[in-house]
MDTraj code that builds the backbone (N, CA, C; nanometers):
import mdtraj as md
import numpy as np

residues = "UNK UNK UNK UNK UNK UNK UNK UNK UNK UNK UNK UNK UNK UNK UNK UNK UNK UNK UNK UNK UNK UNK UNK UNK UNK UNK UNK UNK UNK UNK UNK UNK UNK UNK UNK UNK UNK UNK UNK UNK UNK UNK UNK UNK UNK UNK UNK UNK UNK UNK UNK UNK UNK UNK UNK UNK UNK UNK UNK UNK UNK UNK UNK UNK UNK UNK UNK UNK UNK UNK UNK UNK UNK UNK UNK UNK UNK UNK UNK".split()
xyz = np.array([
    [-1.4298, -9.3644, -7.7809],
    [-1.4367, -9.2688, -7.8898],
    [-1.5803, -9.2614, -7.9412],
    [-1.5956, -9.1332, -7.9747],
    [-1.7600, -9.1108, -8.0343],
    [-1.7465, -9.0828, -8.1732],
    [-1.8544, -9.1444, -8.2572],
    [-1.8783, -9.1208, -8.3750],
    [-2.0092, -9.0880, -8.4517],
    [-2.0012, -9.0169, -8.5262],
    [-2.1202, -8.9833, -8.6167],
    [-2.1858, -9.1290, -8.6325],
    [-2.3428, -9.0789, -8.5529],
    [-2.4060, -9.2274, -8.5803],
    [-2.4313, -9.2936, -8.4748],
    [-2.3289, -9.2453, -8.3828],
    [-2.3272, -9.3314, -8.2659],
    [-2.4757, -9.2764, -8.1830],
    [-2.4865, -9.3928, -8.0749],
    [-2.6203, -9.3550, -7.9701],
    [-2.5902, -9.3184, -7.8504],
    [-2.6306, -9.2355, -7.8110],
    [-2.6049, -9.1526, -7.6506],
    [-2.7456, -9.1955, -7.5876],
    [-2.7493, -9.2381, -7.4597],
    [-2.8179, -9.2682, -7.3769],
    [-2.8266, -9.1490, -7.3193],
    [-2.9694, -9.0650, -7.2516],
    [-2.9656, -8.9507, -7.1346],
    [-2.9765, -9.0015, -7.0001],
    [-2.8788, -8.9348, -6.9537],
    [-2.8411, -8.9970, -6.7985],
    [-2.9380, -8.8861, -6.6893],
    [-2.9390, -8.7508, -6.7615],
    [-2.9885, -8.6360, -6.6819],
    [-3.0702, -8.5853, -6.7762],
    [-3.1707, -8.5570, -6.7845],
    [-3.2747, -8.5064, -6.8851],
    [-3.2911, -8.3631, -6.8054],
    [-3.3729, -8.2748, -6.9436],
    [-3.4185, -8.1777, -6.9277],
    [-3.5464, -8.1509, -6.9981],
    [-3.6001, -8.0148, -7.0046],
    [-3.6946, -7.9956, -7.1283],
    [-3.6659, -8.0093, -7.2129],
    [-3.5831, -8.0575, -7.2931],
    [-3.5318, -8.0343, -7.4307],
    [-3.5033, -8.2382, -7.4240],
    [-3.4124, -8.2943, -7.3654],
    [-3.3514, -8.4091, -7.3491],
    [-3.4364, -8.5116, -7.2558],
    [-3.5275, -8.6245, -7.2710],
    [-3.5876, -8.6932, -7.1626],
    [-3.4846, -8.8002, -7.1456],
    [-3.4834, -8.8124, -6.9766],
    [-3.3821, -8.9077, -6.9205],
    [-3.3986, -9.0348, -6.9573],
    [-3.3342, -9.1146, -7.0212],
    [-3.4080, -9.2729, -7.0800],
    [-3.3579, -9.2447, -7.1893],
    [-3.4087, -9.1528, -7.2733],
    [-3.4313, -9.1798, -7.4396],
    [-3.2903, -9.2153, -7.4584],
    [-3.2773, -9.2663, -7.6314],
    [-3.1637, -9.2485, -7.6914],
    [-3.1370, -9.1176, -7.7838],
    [-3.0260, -9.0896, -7.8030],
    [-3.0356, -8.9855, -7.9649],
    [-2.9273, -8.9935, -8.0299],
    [-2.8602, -8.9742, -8.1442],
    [-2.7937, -9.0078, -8.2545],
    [-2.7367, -8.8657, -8.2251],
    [-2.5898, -8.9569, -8.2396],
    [-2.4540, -8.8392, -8.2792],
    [-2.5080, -8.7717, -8.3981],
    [-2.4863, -8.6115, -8.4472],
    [-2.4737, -8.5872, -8.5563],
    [-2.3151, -8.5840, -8.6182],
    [-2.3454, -8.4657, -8.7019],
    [-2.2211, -8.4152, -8.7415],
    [-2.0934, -8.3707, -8.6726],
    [-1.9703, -8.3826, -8.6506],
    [-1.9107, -8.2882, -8.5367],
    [-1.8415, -8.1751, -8.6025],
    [-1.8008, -8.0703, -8.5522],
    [-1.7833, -7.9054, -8.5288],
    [-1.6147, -7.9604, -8.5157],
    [-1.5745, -8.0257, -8.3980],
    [-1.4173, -8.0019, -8.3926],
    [-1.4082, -8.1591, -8.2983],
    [-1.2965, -8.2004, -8.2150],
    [-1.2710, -8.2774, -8.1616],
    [-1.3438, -8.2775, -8.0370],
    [-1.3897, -8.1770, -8.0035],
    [-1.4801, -8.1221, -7.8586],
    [-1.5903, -8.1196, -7.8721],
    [-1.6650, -8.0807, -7.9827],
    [-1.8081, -8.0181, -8.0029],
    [-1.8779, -8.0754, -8.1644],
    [-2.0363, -8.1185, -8.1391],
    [-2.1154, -8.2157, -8.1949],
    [-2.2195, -8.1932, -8.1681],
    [-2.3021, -8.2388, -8.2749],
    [-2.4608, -8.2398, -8.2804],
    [-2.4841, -8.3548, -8.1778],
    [-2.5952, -8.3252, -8.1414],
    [-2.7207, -8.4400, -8.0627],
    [-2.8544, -8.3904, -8.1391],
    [-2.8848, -8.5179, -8.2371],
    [-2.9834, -8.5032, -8.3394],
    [-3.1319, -8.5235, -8.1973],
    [-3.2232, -8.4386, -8.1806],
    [-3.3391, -8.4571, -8.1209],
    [-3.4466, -8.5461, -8.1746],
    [-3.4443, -8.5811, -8.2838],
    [-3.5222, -8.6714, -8.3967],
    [-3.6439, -8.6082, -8.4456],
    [-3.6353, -8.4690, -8.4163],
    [-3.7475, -8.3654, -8.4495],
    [-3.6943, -8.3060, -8.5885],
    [-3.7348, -8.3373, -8.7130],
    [-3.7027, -8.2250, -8.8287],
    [-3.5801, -8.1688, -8.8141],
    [-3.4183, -8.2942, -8.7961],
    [-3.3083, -8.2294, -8.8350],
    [-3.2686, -8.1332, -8.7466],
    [-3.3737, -8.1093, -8.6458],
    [-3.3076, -8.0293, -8.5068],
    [-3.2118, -8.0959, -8.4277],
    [-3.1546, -8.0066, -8.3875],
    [-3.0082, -8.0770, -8.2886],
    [-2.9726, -7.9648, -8.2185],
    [-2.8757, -8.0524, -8.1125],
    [-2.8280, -7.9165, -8.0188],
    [-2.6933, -7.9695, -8.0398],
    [-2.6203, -7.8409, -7.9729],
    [-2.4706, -7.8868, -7.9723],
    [-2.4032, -7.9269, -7.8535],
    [-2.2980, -8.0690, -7.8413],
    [-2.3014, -8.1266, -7.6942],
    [-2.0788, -8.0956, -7.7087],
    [-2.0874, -8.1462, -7.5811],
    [-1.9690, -8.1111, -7.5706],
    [-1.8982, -8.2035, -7.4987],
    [-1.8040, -8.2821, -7.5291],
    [-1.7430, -8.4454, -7.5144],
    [-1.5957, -8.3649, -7.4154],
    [-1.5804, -8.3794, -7.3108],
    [-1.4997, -8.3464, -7.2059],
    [-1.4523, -8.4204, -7.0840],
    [-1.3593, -8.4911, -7.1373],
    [-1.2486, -8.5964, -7.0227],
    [-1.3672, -8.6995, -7.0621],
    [-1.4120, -8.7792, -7.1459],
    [-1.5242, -8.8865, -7.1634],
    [-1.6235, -8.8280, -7.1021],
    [-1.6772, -8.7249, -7.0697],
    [-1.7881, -8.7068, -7.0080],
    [-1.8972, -8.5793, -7.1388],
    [-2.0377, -8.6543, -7.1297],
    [-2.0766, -8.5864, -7.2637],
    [-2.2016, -8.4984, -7.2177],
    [-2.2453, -8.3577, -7.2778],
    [-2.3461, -8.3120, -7.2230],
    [-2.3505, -8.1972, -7.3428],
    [-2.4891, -8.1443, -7.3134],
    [-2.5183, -8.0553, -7.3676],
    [-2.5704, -7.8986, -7.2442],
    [-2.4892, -7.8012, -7.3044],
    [-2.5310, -7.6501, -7.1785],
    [-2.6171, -7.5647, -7.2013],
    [-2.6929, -7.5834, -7.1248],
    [-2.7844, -7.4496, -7.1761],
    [-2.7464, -7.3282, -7.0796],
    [-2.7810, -7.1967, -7.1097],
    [-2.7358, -7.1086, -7.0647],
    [-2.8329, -6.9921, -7.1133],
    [-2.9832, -6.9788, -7.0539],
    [-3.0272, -6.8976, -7.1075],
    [-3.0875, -6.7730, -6.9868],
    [-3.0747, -6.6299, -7.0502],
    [-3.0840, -6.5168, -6.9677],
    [-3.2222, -6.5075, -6.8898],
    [-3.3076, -6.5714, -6.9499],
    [-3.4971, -6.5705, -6.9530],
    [-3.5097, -6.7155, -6.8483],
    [-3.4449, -6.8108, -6.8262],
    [-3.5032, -6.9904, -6.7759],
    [-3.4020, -6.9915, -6.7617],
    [-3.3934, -7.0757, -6.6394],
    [-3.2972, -7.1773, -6.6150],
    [-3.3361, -7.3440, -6.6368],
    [-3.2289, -7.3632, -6.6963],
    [-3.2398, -7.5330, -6.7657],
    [-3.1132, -7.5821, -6.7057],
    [-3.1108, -7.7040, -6.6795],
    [-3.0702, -7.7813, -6.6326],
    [-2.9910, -7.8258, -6.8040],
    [-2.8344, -7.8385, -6.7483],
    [-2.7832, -7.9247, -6.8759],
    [-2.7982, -8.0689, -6.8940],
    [-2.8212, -8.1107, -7.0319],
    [-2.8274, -8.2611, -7.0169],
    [-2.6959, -8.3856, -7.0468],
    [-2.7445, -8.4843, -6.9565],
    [-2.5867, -8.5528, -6.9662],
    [-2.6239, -8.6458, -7.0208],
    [-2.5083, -8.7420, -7.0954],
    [-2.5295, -8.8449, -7.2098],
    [-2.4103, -8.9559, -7.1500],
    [-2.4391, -9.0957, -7.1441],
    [-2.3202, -9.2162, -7.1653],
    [-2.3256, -9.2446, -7.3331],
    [-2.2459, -9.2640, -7.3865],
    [-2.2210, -9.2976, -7.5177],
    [-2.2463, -9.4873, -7.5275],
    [-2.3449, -9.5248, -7.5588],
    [-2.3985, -9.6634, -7.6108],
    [-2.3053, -9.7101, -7.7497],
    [-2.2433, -9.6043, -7.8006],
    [-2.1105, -9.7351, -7.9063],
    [-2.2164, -9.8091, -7.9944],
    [-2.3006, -9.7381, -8.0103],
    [-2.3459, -9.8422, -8.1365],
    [-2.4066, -9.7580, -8.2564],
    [-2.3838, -9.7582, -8.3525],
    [-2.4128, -9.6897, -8.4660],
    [-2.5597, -9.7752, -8.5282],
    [-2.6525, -9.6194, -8.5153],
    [-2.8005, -9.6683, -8.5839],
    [-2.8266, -9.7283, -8.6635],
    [-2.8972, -9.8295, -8.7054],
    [-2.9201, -9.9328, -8.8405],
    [-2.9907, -9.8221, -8.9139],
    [-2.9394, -9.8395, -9.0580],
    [-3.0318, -9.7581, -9.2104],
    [-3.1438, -9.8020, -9.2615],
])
top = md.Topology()
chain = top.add_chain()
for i, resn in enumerate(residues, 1):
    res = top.add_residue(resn, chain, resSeq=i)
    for name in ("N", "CA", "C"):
        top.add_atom(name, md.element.get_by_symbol(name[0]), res)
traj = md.Trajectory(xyz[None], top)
């Protein structure tokens, strides 16, 4: 189970996501759909948690991007 707070590891990076980093669950939208805080000024994208498998899609008319994939690390950020 994922929670606000929690840390996602990138398994597949993109321009937006580098493979390695960590990033912090945000807020979630519904049981499916959630922030991935970028740690840039409250920017985030929205990822999408499907059969345990976590990612974020890009889908743009101008670039093609590669979506990025996340393992969920279960550990909620220290304050």
């Amino acid at each position: 189970m994922i929670n606000t707070g929690d840390t996602l590891l990138c398994t597949a990076g993109n321009t937006f996501f580098a493979t390695g980093n960590t990033y912090v669950v945000g807020d979630f939208v519904n049981e499916k759909y959630f922030q991935v805080l970028t740690g840039y000024n409250d920017e985030h994208w929205y990822a999408t948690l499907n059969n345990e498998k976590i990612y974020v899609h890009f889908d743009s008319a101008t670039a093609v991007y590669d979506d990025a994939w996340f393992d969920c690390m279960n550990k909620k950020r220290s304050a």
